[in-house]
C-alpha positions in Angstrom: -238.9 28.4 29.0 -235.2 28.6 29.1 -233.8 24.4 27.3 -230.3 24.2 28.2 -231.7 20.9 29.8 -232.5 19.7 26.3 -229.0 19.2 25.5 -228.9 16.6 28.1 -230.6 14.0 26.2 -229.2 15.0 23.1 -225.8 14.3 23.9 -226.4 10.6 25.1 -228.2 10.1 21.6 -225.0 12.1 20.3 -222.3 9.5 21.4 -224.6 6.6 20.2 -224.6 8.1 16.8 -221.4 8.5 16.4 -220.2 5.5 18.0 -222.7 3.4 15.9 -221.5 5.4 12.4 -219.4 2.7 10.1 -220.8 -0.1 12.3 -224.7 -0.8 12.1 -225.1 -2.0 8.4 -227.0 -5.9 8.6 -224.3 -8.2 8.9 -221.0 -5.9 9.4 -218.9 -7.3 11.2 -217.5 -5.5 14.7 -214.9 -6.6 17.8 -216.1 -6.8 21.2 -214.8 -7.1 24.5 -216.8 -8.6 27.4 -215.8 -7.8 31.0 -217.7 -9.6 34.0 -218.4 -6.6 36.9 -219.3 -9.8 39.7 -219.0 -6.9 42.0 -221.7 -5.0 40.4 -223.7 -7.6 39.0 -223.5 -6.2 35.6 -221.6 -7.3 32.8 -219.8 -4.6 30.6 -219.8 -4.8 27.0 -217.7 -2.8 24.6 -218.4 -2.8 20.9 -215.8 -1.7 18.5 -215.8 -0.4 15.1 -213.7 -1.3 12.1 -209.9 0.3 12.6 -210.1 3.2 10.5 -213.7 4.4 11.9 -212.5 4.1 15.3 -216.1 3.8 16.6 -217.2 2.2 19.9 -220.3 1.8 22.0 -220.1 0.4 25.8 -222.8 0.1 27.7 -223.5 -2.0 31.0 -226.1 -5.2 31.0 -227.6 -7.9 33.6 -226.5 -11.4 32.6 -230.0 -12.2 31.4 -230.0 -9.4 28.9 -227.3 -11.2 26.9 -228.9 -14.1 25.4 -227.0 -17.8 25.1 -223.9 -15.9 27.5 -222.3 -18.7 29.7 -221.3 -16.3 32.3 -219.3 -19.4 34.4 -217.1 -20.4 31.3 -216.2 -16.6 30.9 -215.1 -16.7 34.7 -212.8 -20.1 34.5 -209.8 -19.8 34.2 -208.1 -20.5 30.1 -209.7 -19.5 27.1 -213.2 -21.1 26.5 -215.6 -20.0 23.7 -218.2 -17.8 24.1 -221.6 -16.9 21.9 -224.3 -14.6 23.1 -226.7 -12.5 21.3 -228.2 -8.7 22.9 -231.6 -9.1 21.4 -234.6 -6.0 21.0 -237.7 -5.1 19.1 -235.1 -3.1 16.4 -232.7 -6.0 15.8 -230.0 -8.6 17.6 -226.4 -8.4 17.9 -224.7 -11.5 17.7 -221.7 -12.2 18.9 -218.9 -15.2 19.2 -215.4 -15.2 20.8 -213.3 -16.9 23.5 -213.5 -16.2 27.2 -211.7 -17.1 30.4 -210.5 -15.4 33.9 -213.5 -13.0 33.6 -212.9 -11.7 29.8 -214.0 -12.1 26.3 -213.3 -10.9 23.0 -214.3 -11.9 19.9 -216.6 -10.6 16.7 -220.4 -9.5 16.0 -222.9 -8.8 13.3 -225.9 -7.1 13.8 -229.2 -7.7 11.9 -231.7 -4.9 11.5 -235.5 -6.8 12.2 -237.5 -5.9 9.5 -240.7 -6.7 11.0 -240.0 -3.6 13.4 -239.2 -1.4 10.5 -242.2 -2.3 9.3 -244.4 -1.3 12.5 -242.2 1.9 12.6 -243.3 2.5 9.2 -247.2 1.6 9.4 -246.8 4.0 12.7 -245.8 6.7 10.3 -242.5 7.0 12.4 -240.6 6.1 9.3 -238.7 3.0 7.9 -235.3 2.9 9.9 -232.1 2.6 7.8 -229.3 -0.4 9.1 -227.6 2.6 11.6 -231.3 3.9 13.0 -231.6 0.5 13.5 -228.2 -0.3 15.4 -229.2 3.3 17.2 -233.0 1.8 18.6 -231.6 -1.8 19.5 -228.9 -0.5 21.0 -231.1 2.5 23.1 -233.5 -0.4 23.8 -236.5 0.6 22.2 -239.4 -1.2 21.2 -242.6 -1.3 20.2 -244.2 -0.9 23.8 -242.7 2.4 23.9 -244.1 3.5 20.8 -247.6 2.1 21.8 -247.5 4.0 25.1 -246.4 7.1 23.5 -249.8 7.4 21.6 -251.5 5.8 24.6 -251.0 8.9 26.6 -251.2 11.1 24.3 -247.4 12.1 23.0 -246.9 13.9 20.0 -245.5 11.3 16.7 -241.6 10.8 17.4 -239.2 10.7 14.8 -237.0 7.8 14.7 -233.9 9.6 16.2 -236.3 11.0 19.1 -237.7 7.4 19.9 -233.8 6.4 19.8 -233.3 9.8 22.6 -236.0 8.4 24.5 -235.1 5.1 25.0 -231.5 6.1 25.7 -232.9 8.3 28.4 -234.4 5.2 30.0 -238.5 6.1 29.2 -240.8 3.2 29.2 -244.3 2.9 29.1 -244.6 2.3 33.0 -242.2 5.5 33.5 -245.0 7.3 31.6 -247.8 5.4 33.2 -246.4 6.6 36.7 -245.7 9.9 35.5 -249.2 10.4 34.3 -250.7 9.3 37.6 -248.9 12.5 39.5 -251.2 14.8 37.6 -247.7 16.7 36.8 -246.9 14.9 33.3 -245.1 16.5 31.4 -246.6 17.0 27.8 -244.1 17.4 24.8 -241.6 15.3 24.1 -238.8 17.4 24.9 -240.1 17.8 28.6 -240.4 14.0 29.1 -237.0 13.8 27.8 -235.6 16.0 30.0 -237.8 14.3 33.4 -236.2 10.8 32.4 -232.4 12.6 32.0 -233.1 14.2 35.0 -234.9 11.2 36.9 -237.5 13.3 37.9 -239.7 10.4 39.1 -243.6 10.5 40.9 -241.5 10.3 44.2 -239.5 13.6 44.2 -242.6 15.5 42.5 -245.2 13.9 45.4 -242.2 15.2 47.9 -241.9 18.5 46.7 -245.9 18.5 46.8 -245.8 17.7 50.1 -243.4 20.7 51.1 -246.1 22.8 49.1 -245.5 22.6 45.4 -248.4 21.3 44.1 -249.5 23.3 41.3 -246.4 23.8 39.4 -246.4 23.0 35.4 -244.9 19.9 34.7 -241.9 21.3 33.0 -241.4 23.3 36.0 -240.0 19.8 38.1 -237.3 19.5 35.7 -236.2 22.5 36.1 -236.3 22.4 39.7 -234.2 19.1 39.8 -231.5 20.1 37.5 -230.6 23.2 39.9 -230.4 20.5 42.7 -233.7 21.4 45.0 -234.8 18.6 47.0 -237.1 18.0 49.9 -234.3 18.3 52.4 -233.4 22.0 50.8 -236.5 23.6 50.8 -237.1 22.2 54.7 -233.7 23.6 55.6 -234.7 26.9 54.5 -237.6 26.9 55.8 -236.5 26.6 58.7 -233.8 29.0 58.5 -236.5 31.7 57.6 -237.7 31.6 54.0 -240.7 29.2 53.5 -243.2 29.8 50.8 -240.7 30.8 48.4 -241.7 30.5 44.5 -240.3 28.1 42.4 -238.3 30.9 40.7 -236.6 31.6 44.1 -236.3 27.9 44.6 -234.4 27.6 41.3 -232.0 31.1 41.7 -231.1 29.9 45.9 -230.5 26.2 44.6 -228.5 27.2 41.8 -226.2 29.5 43.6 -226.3 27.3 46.4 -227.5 29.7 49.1 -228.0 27.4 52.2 -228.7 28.1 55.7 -225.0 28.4 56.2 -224.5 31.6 53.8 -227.7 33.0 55.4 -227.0 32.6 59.0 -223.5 34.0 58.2 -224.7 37.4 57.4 -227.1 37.3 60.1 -224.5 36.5 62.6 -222.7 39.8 61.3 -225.9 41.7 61.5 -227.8 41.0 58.1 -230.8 39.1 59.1 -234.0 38.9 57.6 -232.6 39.7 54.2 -234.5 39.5 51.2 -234.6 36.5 48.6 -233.7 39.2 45.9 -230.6 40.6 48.0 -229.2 37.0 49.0 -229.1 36.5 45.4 -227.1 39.4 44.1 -224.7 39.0 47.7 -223.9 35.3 46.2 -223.7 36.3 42.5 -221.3 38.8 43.3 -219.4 36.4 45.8 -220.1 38.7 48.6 -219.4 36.6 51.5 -218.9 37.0 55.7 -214.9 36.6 55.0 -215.3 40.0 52.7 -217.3 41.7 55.1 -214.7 41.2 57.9 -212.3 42.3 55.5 -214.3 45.4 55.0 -214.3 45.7 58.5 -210.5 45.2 59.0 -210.1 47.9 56.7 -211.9 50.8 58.2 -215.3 50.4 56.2 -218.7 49.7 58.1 -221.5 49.2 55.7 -224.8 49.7 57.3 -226.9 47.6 54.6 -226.6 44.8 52.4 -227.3 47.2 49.7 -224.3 49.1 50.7 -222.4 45.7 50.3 -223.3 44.9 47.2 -222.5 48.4 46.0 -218.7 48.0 47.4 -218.6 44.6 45.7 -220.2 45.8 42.4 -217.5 48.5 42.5 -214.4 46.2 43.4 -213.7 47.6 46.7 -212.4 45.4 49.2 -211.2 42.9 46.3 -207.7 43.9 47.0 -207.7 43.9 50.6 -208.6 40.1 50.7 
């Protein structure tokens, strides 16, 4: 199967990398900047290399996750100080600064927890180095993960795929709940690609529901990053083309043939057409505008075959 989807998931763990390069070793020191989001309920954090690396990592957080934070000092008004620490399986971040009128800055060290590279190691993961490290606490992984991976059955992950799946937000009750669908998917790549997607046990028991019940697991991701829903394949349905095959699920939802192209053509005459020709009319940007055009212009094709052909030949292009 075609893995453009693949890339999803590496370029989150991409932008970590490099944003955690020249910043991870134990106790190197990095600038932060704390913003309170009250109208989001999240707090924003921003952590910022040494000058010449020019590194950063921001990431969102509930209050709770930032352990020792006194949220209401950060919010008063003036300059109070602030400590907090971000705290995982992998290692803590600890931070200390001043705060006021919803802002803090200040400086961090992170320390790599050597009891976790020592449970990656025993594993047979490997023994993280100080940016792996930064990379896993940051991602939020933890030893749960890990456990639930060989739980259900999931290949070994290296330490830079455990780090891809945590940033992709997989946890052991996302696999759990996955597992219970009877659609899991199996390698690691595909479950990386459900969690970038957030293909969850909802959409795939939907699209069950609306008949697409045996389809390989791999088959919902693809489904979900072309945009077909519920909603989509009830609307055409309705419009005339139920039972269609995941393939011409994933061609009509990629070119985004809706009822509205469809019931254009068959307003003008084309009705009933085939899943095959709908695809090569919208391919080829053959719309109800051209045909009028055609028609404007002396020329009457009798098929959508015949339109395609004039299309496919540039006729009409120039009368627009």
């Amino acid at each position: 199967m075609n893995r453009p989807l693949a890339l999803l998931a590496a370029l989150v763990l991409t932008a970590i990398s490099v944003s955690s390069a020249c910043m991870a070793s134990s106790g190197r020191s990095m600038g932060f900047t704390l913003q309170d989001r009250a109208d989001r309920g999240r707090i924003q954090l921003t952590l910022i290399g040494e000058k010449s690396s020019g590194n950063m990592m921001s990431n969102s957080f509930a209050e709770d996750e930032l352990s020792g934070l006194d949220l209401a000092a950060v919010r008063q008004p003036g300059q109070h100080p602030v400590r907090f620490a971000y705290i995982r399986d992998p290692g803590r971040i600890d931070c200390s600064g001043h705060g006021g009128n919803s802002v803090a800055t200040g400086r961090c060290t992170f320390s790599q927890n050597q009891a976790f590279a020592d449970f990656l190691a025993e594993r047979r993961i490997g023994r993280p180095t100080p940016t792996q490290a930064y990379e896993l606490t940051v991602t939020g992984a933890n030893r749960d993960l890990v456990d639930a991976l060989a739980a259900y059955h999931y290949p070994r992950p290296s330490i830079e795929r455990l780090a891809e799946l945590a940033a992709v937000g997989v946890t052991r009750s996302y696999i759990a709940s996955l597992a219970a669908t009877g659609n899991a998917p199996k390698s690691l790549d595909d479950l990386t690609e459900f969690a970038a997607l957030d293909v969850t046990p909802d959409y795939i028991a939907a699209l069950a529901r609306a008949g697409y019940r045996s389809q390989p697991g791999e088959e919902f991701a693809q489904l979900k990053a072309v945009g077909v829903t519920p909603a989509l394949v009830a609307s055409l349905s309705t419009a005339g083309y139920a039972n269609l095959t995941a393939d011409q699920l994933e061609q009509m939802a990629a070119l985004k043939i809706d009822p509205a192209f469809i019931g254009g053509f068959a307003q003008m005459g084309y009705a009933h057409l085939p899943v095959d020709t709908l695809v090569q009319l919208k391919a080829l940007d053959v719309t109800p505008e051209y045909v009028r055009s055609l028609e404007a212009h002396g020329l009457h094709p009798r098929s959508a075959d015949q339109l395609v052909k004039l299309k496919a030949a540039g006729l009409g292009d120039d009368e627009r």
